[in-house]
N, C-alpha and C positions, 0 to 999 in steps of 0.2 A: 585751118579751114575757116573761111571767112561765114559772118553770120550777119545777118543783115537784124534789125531792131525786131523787126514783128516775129523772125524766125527766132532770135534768145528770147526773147518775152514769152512764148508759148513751150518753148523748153523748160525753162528755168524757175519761172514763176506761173501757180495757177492762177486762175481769171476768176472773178464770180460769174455764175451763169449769166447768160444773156436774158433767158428766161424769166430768172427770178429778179431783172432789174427790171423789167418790162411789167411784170407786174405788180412790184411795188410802185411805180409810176400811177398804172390803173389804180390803186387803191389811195392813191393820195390824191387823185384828182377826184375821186369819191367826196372823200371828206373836205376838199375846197368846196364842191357843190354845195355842200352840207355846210359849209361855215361860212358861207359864198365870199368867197376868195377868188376873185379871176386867174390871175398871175401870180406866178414865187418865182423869186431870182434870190441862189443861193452861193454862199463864196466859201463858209465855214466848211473845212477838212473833211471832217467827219460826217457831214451832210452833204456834202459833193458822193465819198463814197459808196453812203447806202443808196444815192438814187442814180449816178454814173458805174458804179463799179473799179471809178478813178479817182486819184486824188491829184491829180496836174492843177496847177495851181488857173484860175478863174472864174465862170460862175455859172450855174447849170438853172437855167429857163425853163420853166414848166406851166404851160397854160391849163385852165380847167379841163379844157377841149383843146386837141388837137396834138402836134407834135412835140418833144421837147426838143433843146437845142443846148448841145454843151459848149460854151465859147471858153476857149482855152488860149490865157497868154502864154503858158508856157509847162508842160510841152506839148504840144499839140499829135505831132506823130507817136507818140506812147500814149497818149490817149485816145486815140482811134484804134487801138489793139485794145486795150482794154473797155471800155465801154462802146454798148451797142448802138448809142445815139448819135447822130450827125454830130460833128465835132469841126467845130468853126474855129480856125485859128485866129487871133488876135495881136496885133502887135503893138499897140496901146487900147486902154481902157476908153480911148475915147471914139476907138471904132465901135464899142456897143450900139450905139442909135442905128446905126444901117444895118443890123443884123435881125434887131426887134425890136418893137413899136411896146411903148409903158404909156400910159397914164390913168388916168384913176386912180383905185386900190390897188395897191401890190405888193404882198405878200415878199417880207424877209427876216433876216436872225439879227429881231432889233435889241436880243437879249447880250448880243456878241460884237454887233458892229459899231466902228471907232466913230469917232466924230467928222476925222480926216473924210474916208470912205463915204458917210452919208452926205458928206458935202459936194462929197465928185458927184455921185451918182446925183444927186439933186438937180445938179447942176445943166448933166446930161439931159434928164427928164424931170424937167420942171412942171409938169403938170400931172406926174406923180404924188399921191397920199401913201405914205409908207406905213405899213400894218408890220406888226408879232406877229410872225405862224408857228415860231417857236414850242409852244402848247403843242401843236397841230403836231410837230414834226415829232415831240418824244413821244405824243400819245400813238405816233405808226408805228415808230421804236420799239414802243413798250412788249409789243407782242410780236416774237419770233417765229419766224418760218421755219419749214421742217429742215431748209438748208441752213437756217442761221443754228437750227441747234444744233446739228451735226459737226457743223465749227465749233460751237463753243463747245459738244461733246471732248471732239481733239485738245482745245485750249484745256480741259479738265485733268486729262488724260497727261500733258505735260507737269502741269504744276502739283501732280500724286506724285508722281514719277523722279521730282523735283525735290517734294519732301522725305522720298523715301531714301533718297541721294544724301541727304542732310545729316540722315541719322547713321551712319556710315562715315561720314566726313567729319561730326561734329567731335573733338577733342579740347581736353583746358587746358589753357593759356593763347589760344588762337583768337584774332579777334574778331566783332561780327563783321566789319569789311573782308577780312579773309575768307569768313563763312560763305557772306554774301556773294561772295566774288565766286569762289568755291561751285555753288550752286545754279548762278544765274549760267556760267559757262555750259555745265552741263545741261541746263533744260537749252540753252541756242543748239545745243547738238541735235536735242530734241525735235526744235523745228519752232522755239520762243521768238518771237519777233523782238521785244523788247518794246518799252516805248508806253505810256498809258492816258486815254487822252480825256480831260474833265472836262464839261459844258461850263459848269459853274464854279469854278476853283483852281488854283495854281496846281500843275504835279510834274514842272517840268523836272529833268533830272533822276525823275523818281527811280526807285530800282525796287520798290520794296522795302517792309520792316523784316530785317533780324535782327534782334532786340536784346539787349541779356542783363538779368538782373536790376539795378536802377535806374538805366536807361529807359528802360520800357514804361516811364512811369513820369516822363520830364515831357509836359506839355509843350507848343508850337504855336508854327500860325495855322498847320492843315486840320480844316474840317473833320477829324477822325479824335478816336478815341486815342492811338497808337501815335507818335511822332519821333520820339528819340533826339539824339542829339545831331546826326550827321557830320560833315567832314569840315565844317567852315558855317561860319553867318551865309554867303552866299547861296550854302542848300540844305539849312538848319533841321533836316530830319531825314530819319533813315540811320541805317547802322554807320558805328562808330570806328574807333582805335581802341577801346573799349575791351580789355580782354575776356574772356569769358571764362566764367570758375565755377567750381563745383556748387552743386547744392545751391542755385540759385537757376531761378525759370530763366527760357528763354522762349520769345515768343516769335514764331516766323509766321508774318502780316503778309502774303507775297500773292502774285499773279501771273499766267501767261499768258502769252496773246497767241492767238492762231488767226490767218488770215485777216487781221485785226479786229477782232473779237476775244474778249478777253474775260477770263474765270476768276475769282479772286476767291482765297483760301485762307485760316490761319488756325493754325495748329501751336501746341504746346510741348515744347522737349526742357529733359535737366540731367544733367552730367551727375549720376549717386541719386541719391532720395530726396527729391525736391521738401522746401518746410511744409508742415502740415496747416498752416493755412493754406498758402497755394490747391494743396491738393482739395482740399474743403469748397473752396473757392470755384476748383476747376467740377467737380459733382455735379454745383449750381447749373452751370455751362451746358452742361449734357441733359440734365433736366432741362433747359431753356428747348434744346434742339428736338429732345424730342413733343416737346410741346408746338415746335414749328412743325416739324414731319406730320403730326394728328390734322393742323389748323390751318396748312398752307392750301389751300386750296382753292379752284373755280366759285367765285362770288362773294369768296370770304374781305372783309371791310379789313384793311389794313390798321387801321385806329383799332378795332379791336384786336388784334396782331402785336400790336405794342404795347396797351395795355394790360394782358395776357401776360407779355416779357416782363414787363414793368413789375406785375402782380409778386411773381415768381423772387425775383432781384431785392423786389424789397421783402419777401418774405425770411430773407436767409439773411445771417448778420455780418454778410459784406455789400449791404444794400447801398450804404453813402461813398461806396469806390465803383460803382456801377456805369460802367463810359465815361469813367474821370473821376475826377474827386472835386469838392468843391465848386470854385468859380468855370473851373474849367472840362465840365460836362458835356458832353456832344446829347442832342435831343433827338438823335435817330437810331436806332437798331440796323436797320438793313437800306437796301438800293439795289435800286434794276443796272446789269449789267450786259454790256452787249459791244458796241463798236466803243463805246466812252463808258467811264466807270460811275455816272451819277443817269444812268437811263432811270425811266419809270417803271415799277413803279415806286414809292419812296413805302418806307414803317419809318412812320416818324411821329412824334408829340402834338397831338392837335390834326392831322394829316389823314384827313380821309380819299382813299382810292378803292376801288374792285378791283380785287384780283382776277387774274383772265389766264386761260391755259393757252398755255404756250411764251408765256411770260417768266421771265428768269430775274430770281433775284438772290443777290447777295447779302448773309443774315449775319453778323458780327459784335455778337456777346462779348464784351469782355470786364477784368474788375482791374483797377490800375489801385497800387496800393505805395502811396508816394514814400522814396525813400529806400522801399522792399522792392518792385517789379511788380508783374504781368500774369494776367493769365488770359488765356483767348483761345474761343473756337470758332470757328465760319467757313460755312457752304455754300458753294452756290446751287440753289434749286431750280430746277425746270417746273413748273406749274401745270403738273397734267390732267387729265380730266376726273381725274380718283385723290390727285393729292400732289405726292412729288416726287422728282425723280432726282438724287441727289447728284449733281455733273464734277463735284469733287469728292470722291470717296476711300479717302486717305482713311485711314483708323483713328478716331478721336478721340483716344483715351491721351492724357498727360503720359510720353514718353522718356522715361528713365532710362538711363544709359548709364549700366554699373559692369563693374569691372576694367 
């Protein structure tokens, strides 16, 4: 039976509402008034998405006033199914000027864009002044709609699902690429997209940490506490060949994605009676969380959020392995997570923000103890009007696995 493009795409894959692109548009042309912004011309992935409903590769036009316009090099007919905007095909980049009129201020992602890129476009519109709306665009991020958390509820719902698969699967002498592998398959059954996209950071390749024993404790280049050794210099973190043995932590750092929107988790398992540091260590962690569950809340100052953790970390005496050890310490605790895994809004060192309901973030304690391993917990929270709604609710105690 033959199927034509627009009739598999509505089978096979859902759509974001039309709805809820429509009014994130209105709401962000709010805030251009507000930060008087005329025009944004957008080309970054994951900002085509949340305001098209598409990711086809070209650049999505959005004036303070008026209509927006998605010009698409490619593909164009897949992006007319998906997104509700007029969708302007493009067959070079140099057709932009005849479709819409730039100059003045105009609004783009000067946090992301190449040298090449701003030179074209210059060049097109020369009487263009190119602005950062970057701010602009995580701070709409930051606070999710009752459909974004519905998806990242699902995303939640896989990556439990995922861990509870782990502890069934997980045996010594297996390594953590086997584990890894093991479990990423079963959560795509689930309905995991795969894939994790950072604003400000490398993750191509990524799959996730499962971690075991001294690996979990061998610093990187990734912004995180967690890196491991990986398969090669080419994609130097992430689990190993590394077999995995008893009586030693293993720490599973992992994620999944729904509709691309993604949960991010990390739980602690050990094959017998993990040592009793670790287990002392991992106490601390659940102290941390419920200290987060009291304080997460509507209006609360993220700087006092970290603080708080900070207080806690150093009151216990694995306070100098606390998100690293030494020189190689990460200065944040948690991160807003949603379409890309660095959204707003941040707990970090120095880092003031308000917390806002409806706002999701990812909180990741952990104590790296070089030499020994891992120990690590992290939730993602929804931000609700009382406090919070935990969107990965795996069981957080350190899991032993005897007999």
């Amino acid at each position: 039976m033959q199927r034509d493009l627009k009739e598999a795409l509505k089978e096979l894959t859902p759509l974001v509402p039309p709805q809820e692109i429509r009014e994130r548009a209105a709401r962000f042309q709010d805030l251009m008034k507000k930060g008087e912004v005329e025009k944004i011309l957008l080309f970054h992935p994951p900002d085509l998405y949340y305001f098209t409903g598409s990711t086809q590769e070209g650049y999505f036009f959005l004036p303070a006033q008026g209509e927006p316009l998605y010009l698409v090099q490619k593909y164009a007919p897949r992006a007319q199914v998906e997104s509700p905007w007029p969708v302007v095909p493009l067959k070079s980049l140099k057709e932009l000027p005849a479709h819409i009129s730039l100059d003045g201020r105009v609004g783009t992602e000067m946090d992301l864009i190449t040298h090449n890129r701003l030179q074209r476009l210059s060049k097109l519109f020369p009487q263009v002044l190119w602005q950062d709306v970057s701010p602009l665009i995580r701070e709409a991020k930051g606070v999710k709609t009752p459909w974004e958390v519905e998806v990242l509820r699902k995303a939640g719902e896989i990556v439990v699902r995922g861990y509870i698969k782990a502890r069934g699967l997980l045996k010594e002498g297996m390594t953590e690429m086997e584990l890894a592998a093991r479990i990423f398959l079963e959560m795509r059954f689930l309905g995991h997209e795969d894939g994790e996209s950072m604003r400000s950071g490398r993750m191509e390749g990524f799959m996730g940490h499962i971690l075991s024993g001294y690996t979990a404790a061998f610093p990187s280049y990734m912004n995180a506490p967690l890196n491991g050794v990986g398969l090669s210099p080419a994609n130097p973190t992430g689990p190993s060949l590394k077999k995995i043995q008893r009586k030693e932590t293993i720490v599973m750092d992992f994620f999944a994605t729904h509709m691309g929107y993604l949960t991010d988790m990390t739980r602690t398992l050990c094959i017998g009676q993990a040592p009793s540091k670790m287990r002392e260590a991992h106490k601390v962690l659940v102290e941390v969380h419920r200290f987060l569950k009291e304080n997460l809340k509507p209006g609360a100052n993220t700087l006092d959020i970290y603080n708080g953790v900070i207080k806690i970390a150093q009151d216990s005496p694995f306070r100098d392995c606390f998100m690293g050890y030494g020189d190689y310490r990460v200065n944040f605790i948690g991160h807003g997570v949603g379409i890309e895994i660095d959204e707003y809004p941040f707990i970090a060192r120095g880092l003031e923000m308000e917390l806002k309901e409806n706002m999701v973030v990812a909180v990741e304690p952990k104590f790296l103890f070089p030499g020994e391993g891992a120990v690590g917990l992290e939730n993602t929270y929804l931000i609700t009007p009382t406090g919070t709604e935990t969107l990965t609710p795996a069981p957080e105690e350190l899991w032993e696995k005897h007999g």
